[in-house]
N, CA and C atoms as an extended XYZ file, in Angstrom:
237
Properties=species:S:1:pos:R:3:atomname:S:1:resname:S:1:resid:I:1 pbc="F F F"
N       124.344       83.569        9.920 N   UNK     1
C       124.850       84.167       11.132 CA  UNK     1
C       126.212       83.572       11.454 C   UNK     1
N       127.198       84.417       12.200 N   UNK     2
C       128.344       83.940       12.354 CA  UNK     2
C       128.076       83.076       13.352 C   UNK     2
N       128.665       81.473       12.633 N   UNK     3
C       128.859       80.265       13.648 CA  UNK     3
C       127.768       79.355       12.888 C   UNK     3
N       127.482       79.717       12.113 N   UNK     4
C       126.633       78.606       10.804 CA  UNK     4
C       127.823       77.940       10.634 C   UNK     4
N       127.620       76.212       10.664 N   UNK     5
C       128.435       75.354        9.923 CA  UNK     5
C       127.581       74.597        9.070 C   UNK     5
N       128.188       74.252        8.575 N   UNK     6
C       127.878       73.094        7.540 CA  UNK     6
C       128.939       71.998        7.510 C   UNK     6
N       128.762       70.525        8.198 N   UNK     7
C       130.093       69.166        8.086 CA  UNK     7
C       129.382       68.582        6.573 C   UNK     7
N       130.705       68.305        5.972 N   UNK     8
C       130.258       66.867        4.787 CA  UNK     8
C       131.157       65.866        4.909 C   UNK     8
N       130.797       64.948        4.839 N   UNK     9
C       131.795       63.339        5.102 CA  UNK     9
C       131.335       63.325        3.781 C   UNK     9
N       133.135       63.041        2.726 N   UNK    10
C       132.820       62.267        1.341 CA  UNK    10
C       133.974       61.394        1.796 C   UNK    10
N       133.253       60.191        0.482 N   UNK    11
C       134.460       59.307        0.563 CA  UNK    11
C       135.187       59.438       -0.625 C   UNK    11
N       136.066       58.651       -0.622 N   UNK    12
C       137.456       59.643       -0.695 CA  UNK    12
C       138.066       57.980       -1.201 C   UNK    12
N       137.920       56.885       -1.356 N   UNK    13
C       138.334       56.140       -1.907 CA  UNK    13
C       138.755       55.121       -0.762 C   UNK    13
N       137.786       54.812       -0.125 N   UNK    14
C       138.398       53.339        0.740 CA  UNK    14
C       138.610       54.191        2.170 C   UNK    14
N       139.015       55.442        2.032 N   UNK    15
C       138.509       56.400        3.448 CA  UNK    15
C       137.612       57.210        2.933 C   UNK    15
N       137.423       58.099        4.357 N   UNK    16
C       136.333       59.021        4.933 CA  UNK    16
C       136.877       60.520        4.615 C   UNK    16
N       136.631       61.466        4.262 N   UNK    17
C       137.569       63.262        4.308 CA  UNK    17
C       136.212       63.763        4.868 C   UNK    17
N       136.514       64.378        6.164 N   UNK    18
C       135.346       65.217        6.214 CA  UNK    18
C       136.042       66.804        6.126 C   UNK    18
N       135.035       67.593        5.935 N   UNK    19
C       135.095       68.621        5.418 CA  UNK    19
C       133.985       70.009        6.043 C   UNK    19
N       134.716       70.957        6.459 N   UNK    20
C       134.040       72.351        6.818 CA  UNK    20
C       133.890       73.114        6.693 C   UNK    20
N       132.404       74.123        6.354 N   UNK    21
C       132.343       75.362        5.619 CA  UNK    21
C       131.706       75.679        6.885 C   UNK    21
N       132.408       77.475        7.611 N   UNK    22
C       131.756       77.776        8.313 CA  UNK    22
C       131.333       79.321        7.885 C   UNK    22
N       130.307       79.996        8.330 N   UNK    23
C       130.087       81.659        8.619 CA  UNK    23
C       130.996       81.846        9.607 C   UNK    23
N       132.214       82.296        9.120 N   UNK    24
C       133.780       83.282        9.927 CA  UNK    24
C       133.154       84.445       10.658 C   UNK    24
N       131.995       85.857       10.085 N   UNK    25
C       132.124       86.580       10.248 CA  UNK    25
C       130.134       86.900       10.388 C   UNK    25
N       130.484       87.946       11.508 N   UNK    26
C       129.201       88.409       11.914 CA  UNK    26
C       128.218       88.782       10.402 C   UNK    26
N       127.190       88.484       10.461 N   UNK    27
C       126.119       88.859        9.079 CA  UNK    27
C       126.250       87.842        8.158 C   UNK    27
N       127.174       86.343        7.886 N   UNK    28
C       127.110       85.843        7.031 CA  UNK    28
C       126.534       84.471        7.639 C   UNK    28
N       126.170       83.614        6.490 N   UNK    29
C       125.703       82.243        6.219 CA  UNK    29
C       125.914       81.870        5.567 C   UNK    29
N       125.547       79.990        5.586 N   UNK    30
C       126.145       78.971        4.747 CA  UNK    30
C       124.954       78.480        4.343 C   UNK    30
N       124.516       78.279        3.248 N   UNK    31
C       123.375       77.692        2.089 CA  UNK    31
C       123.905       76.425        1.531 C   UNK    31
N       123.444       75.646        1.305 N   UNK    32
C       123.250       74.270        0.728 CA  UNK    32
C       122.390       74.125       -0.336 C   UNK    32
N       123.197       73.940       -0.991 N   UNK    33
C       121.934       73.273       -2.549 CA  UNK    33
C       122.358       72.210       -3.397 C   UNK    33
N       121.843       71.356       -3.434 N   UNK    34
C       122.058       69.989       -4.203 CA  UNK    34
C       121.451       70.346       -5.424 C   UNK    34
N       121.669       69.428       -6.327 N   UNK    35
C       121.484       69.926       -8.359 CA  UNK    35
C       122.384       69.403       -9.426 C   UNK    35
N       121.803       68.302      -10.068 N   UNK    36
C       122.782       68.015      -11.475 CA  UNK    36
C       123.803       67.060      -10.792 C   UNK    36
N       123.381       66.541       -9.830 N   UNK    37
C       124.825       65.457       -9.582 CA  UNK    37
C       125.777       66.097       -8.306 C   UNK    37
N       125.650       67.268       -8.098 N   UNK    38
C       126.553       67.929       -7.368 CA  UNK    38
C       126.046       68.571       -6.356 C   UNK    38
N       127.212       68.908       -4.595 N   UNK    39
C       126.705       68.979       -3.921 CA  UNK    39
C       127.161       70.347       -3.545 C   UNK    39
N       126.672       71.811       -3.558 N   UNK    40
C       127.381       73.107       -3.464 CA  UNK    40
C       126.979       73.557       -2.091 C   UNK    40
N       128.221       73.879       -1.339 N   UNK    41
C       127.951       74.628        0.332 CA  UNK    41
C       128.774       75.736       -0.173 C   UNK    41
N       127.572       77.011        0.413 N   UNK    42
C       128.594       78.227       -0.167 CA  UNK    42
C       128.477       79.206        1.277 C   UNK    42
N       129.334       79.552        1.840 N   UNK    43
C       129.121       80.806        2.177 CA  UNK    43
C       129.285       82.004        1.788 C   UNK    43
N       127.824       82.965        2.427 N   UNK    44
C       127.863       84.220        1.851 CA  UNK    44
C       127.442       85.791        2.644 C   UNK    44
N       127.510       86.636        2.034 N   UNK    45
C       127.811       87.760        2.963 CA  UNK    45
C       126.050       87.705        3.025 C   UNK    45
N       125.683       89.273        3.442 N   UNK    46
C       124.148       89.654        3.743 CA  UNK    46
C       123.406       89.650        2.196 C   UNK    46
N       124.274       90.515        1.538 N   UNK    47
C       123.802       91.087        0.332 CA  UNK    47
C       123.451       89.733       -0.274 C   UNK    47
N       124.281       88.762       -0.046 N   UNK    48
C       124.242       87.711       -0.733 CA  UNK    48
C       125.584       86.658       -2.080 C   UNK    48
N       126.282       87.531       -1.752 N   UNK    49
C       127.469       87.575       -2.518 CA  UNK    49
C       128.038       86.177       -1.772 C   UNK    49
N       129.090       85.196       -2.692 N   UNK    50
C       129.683       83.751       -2.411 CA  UNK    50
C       131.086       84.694       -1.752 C   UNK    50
N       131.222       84.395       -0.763 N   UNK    51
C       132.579       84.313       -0.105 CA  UNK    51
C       133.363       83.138       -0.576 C   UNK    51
N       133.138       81.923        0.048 N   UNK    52
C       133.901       80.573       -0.396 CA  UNK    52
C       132.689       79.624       -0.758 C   UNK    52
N       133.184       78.805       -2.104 N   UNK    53
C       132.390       77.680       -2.391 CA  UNK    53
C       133.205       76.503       -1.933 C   UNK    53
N       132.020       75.192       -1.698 N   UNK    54
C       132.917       74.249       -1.860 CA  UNK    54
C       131.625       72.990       -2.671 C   UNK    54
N       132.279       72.578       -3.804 N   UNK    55
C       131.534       71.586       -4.880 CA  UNK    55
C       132.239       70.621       -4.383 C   UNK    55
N       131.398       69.085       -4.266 N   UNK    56
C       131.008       67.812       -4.212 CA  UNK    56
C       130.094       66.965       -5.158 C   UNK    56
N       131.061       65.861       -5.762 N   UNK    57
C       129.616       64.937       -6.300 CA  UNK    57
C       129.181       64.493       -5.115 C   UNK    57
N       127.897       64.365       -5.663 N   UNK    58
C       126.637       64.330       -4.824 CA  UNK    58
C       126.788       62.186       -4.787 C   UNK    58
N       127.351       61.689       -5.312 N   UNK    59
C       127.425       60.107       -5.409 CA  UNK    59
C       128.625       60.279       -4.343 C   UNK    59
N       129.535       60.724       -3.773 N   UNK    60
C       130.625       60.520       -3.239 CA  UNK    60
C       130.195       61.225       -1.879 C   UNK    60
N       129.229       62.096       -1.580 N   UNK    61
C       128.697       62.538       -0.271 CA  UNK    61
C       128.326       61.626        0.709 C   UNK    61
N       128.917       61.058        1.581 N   UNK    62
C       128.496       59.836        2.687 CA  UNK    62
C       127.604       61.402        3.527 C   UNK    62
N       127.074       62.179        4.177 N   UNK    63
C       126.968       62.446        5.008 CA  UNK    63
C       126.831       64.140        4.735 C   UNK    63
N       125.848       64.786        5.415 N   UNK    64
C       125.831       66.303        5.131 CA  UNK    64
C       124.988       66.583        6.467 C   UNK    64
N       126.077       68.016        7.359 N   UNK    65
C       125.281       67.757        8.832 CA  UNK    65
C       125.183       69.246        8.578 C   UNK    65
N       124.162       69.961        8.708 N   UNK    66
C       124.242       71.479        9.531 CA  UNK    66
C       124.003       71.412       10.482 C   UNK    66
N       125.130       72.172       11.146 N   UNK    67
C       124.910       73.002       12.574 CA  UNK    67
C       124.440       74.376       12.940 C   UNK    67
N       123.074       74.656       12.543 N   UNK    68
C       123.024       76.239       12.711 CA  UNK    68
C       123.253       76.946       14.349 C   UNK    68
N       123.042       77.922       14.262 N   UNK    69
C       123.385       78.852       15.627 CA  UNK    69
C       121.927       79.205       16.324 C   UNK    69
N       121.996       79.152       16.882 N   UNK    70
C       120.692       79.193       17.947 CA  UNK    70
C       120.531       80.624       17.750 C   UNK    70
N       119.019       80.956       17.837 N   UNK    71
C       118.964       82.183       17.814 CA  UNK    71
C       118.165       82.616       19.687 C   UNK    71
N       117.711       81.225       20.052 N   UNK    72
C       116.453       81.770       20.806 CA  UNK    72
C       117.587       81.545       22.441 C   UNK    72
N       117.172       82.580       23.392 N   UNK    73
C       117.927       82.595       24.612 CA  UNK    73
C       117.733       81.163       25.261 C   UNK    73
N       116.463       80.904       25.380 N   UNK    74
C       116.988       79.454       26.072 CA  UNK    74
C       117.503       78.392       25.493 C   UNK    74
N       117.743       78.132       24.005 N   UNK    75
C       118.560       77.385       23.369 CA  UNK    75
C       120.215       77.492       24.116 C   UNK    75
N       120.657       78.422       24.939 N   UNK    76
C       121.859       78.818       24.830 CA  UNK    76
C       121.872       79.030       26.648 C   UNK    76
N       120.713       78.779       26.994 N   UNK    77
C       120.768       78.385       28.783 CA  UNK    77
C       120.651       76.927       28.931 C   UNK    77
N       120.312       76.009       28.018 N   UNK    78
C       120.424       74.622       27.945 CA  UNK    78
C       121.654       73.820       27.586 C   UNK    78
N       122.440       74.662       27.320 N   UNK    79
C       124.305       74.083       26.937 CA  UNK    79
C       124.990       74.599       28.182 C   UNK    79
């Protein structure tokens, strides 16, 4: 749903880079799948199709936050 994020904090060599994949557009989402060393956040349309990837080693990932979007009304009378 539009307003899916996904944050990753990698390090980056003595610093921190954090990094953001969001759903831009009404009907899409962001999926997460770890595998083989590596850390893939993709967003994608309904059908299911990759809009943007973004690959991470999975040893250099300090940190992986989703923020999904509320679906339920009082989630959104409590902010």
């Amino acid at each position: 749903m539009r307003g899916d994020r996904v944050e990753i904090v990698v390090d980056a060599g003595g610093t921190t880079r954090t990094y953001d994949v969001e759903a831009t557009r009404a009907g899409r989402r962001v999926e997460v799948s770890v595998g083989r060393g590596v850390v893939e956040v993709v967003e994608v349309t309904r059908t299911g199709a990759p809009v943007r990837t973004a690959r991470f080693m999975a040893s250099k990932v300090l940190a992986l936050v989703e923020h999904p979007v509320s679906t339920s009304p009082l989630d959104e009378e409590r902010e």
